[in-house]
C-alpha positions as CSV (number, residue, x, y, z in Angstrom):
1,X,227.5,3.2,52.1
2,X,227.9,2.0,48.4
3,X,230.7,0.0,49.9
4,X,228.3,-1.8,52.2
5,X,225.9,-2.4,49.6
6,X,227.9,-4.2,47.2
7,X,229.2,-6.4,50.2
8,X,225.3,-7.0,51.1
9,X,224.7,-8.0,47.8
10,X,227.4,-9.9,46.7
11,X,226.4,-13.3,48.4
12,X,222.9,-13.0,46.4
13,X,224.5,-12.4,43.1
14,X,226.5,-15.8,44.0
15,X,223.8,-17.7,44.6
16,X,222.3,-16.3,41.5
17,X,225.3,-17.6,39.6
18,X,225.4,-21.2,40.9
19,X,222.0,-21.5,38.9
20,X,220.2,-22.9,42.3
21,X,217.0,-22.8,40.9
22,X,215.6,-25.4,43.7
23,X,215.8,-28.8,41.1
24,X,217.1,-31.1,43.0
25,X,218.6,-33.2,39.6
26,X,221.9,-35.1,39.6
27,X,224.9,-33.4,40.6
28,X,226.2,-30.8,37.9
29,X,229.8,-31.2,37.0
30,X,230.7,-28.4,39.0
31,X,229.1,-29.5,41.9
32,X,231.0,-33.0,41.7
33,X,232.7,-33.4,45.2
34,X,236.2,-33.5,45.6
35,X,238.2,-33.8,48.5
36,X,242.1,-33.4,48.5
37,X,244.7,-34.4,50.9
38,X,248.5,-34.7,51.1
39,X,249.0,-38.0,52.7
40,X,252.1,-40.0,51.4
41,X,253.8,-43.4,52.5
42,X,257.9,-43.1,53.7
43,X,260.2,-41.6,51.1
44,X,263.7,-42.6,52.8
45,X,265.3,-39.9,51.1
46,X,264.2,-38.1,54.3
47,X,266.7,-40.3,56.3
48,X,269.0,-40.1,53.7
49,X,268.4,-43.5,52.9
50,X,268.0,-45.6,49.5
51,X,264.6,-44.9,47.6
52,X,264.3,-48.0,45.5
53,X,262.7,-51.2,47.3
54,X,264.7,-53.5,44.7
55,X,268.1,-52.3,45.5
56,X,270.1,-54.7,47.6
57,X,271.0,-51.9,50.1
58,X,267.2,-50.9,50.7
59,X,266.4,-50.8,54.5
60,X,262.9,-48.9,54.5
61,X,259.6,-50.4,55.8
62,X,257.7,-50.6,52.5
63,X,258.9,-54.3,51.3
64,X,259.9,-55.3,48.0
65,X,257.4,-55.4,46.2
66,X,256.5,-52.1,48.1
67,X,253.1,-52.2,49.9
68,X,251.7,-48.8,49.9
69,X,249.0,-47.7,52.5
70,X,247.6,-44.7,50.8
71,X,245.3,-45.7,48.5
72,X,245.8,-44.8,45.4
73,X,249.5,-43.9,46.2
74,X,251.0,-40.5,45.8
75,X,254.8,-41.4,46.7
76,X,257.4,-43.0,48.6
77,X,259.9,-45.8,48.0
78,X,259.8,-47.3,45.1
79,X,260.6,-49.9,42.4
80,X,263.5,-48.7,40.1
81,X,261.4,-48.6,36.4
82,X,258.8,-45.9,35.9
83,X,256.8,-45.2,33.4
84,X,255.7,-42.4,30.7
85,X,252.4,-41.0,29.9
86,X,249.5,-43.4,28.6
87,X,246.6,-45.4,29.2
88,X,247.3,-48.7,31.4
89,X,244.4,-50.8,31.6
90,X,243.8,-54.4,33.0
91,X,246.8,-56.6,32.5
92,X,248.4,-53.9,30.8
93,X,248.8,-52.1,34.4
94,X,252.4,-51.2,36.0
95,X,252.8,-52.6,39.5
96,X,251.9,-49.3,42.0
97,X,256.1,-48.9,42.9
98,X,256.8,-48.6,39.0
99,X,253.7,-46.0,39.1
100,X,254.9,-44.2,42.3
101,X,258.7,-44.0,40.5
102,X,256.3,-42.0,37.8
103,X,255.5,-39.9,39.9
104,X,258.6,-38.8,41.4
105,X,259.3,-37.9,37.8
106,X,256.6,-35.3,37.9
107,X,253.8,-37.2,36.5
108,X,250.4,-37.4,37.3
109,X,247.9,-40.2,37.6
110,X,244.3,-40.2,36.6
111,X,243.2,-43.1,37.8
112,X,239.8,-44.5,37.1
113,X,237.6,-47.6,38.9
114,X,235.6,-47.9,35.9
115,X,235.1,-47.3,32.0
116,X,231.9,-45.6,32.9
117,X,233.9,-42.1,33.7
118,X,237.2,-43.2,31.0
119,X,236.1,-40.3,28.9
120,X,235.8,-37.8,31.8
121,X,239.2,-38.7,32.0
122,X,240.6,-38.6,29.3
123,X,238.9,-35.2,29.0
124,X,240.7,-34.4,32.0
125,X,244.2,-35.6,30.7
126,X,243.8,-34.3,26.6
127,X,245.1,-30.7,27.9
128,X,248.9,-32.2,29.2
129,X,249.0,-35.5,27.9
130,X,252.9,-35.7,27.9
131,X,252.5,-35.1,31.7
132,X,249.6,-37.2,32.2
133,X,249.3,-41.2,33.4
134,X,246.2,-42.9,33.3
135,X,245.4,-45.7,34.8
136,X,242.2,-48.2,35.7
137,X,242.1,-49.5,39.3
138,X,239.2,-51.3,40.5
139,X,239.7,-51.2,43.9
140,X,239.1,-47.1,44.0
141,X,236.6,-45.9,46.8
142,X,236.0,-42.7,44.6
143,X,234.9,-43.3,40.5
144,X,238.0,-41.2,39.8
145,X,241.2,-40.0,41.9
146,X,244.3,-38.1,40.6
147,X,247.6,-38.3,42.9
148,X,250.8,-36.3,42.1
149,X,253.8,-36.1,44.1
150,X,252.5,-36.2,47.9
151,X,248.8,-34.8,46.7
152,X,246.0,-36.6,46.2
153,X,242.4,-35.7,44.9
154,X,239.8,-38.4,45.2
155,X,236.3,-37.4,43.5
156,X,233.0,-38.5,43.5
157,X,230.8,-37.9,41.0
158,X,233.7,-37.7,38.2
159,X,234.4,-34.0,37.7
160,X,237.2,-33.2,34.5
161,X,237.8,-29.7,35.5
162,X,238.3,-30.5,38.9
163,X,240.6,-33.0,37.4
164,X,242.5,-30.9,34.7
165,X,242.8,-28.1,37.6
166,X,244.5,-31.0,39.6
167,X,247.1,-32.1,36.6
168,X,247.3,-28.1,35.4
169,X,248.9,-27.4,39.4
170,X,250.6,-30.6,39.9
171,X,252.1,-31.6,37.0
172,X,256.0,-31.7,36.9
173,X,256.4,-30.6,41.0
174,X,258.6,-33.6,42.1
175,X,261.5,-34.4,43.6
176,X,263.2,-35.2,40.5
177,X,263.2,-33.1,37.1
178,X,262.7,-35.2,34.3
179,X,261.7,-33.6,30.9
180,X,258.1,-35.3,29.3
């Protein structure tokens, strides 16, 4: 019986806990909504095939410059430079294939529509920032995203410990093992 009871009450001791106390106020950080996926454009590794678009043997369907349909992207073929950890804004921003070659690496992309959640961010990146890429993109659906190797997390409002949870699993799970 005690078994039962505890089991009765346990959804009333988690509303309890999500502070629900009917004020309908902005969204609390931990209420931010975040939806994650694992959609990724053609990695011809697959097929056996050549990864980087620039090569003069590539024969995949992404083009050189590579035009990604997953938006932001979260892998496939790929320009041959990549990129380490820091933040790229405006014309300081790598072309998405040198971004997508980071991420084969094992990085992970924050990536930001607007300076109005750069510090949510940053607060999101500060825990790994040798494993951590950010980078502004104006064209985002979402105020915030994250993408790592085939994973993506797009998030609207801005939520850091969704975000840091996102780097804290992701980070350094690609196809290739490169020390940051």
């Amino acid at each position: 019986m005690r078994r039962f009871v505890g089991v009765a009450l346990l959804p009333l001791a988690l509303a309890a806990c999500n502070g629900d106390d009917g004020d309908s106020g902005p969204p609390r950080p931990s209420e931010a909504k975040c939806q994650g996926d694992t959609v990724m454009d053609v990695y011809s590794t697959d097929d056996g095939g050549v990864v980087h678009v620039d090569h003069p043997a590539y024969k995949g369907p992404l083009g050189n410059p590579p035009k990604y349909t997953v938006e932001p992207p979260t892998g496939g073929d790929h320009l041959s430079p990549s990129v380490g950890p820091g933040i790229y804004q405006g014309q300081n921003v790598p072309p998405d294939g040198v971004l997508v070659h980071s991420l084969e690496h094992g990085y992970v992309i924050l990536w930001f529509r607007d300076a109005t959640v750069l510090d949510v961010v940053r607060e999101a990146a500060e825990e790994h920032p040798r494993d951590t890429i950010v980078v502004e993109r104006p064209s985002l659906s979402v105020p915030v995203a994250a993408t790592a190797w085939g994973h993506r997390l797009l998030c609207d409002p801005a939520d850091a410990p969704a975000l840091a949870d996102f780097v804290e699993t992701r980070r350094n799970k690609a196809p290739e093992k490169i020390p940051h």
